[in-house]
C-alpha positions as CSV (number, residue, x, y, z in Angstrom):
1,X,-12.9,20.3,-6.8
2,X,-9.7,18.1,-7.4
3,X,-7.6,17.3,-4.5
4,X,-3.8,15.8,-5.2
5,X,-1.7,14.4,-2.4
6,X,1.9,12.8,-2.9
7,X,4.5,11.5,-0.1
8,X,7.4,10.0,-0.7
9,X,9.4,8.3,1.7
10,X,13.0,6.3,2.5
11,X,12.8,3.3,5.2
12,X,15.7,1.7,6.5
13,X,15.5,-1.0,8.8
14,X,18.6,-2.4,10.9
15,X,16.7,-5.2,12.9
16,X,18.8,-7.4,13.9
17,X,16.8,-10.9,13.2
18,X,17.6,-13.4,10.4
19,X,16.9,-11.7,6.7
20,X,15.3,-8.9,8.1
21,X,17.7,-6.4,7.6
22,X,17.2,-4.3,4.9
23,X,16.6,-0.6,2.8
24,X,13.6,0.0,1.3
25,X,12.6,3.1,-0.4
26,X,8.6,3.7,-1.2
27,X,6.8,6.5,-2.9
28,X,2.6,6.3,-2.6
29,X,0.4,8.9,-4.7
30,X,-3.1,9.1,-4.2
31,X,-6.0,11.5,-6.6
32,X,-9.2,12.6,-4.7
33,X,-12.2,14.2,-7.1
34,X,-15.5,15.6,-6.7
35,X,-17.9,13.2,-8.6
36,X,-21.7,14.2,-8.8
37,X,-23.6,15.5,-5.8
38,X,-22.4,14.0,-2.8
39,X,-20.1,11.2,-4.4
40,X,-16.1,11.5,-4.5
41,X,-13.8,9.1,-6.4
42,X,-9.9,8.3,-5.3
43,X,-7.4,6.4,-6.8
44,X,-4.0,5.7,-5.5
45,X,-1.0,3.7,-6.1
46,X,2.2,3.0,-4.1
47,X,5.9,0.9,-5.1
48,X,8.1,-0.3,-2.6
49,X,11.2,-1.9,-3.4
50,X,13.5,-3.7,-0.5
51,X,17.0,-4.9,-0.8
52,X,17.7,-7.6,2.2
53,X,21.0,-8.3,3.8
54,X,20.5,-10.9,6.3
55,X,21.3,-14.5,6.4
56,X,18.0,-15.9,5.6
57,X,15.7,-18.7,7.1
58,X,17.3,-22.3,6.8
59,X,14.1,-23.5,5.8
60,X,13.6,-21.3,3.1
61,X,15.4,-22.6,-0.5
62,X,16.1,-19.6,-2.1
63,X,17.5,-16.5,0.2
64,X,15.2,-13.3,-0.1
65,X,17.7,-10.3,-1.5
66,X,15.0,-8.2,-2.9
67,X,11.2,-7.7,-2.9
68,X,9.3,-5.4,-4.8
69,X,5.8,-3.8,-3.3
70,X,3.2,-2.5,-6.1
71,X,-0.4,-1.3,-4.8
72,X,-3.3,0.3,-6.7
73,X,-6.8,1.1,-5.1
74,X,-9.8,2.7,-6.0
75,X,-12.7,4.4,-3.6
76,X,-15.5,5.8,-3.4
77,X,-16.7,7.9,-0.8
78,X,-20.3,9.2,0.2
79,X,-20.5,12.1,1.9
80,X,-23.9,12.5,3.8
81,X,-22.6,15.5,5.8
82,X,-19.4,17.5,7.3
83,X,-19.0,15.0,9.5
84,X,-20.5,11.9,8.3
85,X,-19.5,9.9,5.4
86,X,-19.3,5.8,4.1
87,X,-16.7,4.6,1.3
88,X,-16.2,1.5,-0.3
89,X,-13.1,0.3,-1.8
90,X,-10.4,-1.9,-4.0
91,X,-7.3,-2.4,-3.6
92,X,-4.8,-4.6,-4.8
93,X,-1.1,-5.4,-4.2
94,X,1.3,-7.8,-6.5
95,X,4.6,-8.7,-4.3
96,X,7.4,-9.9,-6.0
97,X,10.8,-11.2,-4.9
98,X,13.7,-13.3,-6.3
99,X,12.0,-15.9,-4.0
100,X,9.2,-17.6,-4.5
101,X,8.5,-18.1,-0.9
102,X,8.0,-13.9,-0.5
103,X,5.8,-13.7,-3.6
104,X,2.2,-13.2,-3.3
105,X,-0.5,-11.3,-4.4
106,X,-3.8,-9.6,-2.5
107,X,-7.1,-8.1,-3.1
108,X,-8.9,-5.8,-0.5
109,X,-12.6,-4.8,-0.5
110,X,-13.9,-3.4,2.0
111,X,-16.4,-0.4,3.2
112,X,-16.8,1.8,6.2
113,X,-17.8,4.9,7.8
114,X,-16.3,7.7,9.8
115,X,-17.8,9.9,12.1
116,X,-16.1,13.3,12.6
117,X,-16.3,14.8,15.8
């Protein structure tokens, strides 16, 4: 069994604090399969780009105008019955912006479980 899911969606944000204003748009895809026995595998990736208007901070250098979001995970997921089941994961994210003070990057791992009732 192979499971697809997309969304797509367009954020704008009028806050009214310094360089907080801005319009982002983001799309996020994410691929669910059926592995062997009771093991599934997803993957999934999401972009978000940002254009800022605001002033900026006055103790920041170089005034943020735009910052790009990429992310890109992989799971796996256990499933010990309808309504039990325990994952692990990775996922990373690269954030870039034309300043260096808004540029980072991150790795997640991380596990869980859920319990369906």
């Amino acid at each position: 069994e192979l499971r697809r899911d997309l969304m797509g969606l367009v954020v704008e944000d009028d806050a009214d604090g310094s360089n907080f204003d801005y319009e982002a748009h983001q799309v996020s895809a994410k691929l669910s399969s059926h592995l062997i026995a009771s093991l599934w595998g997803q993957v999934d990736f999401s972009a978000r780009i940002a254009d800022y208007d605001g002033p900026g901070f006055g103790f920041i250098p170089v005034r943020r105008k735009e910052q790009e979001v990429f992310g890109y995970g992989v799971a796996l997921v256990w499933v010990f019955c309808p309504n039990l089941s325990a994952d692990a994961f990775y996922r990373r994210q690269d954030i870039d912006s034309n300043s260096a003070s808004f540029r980072s990057d991150r790795n997640q791992v991380g596990g869980g479980i859920t319990f369906r009732f």
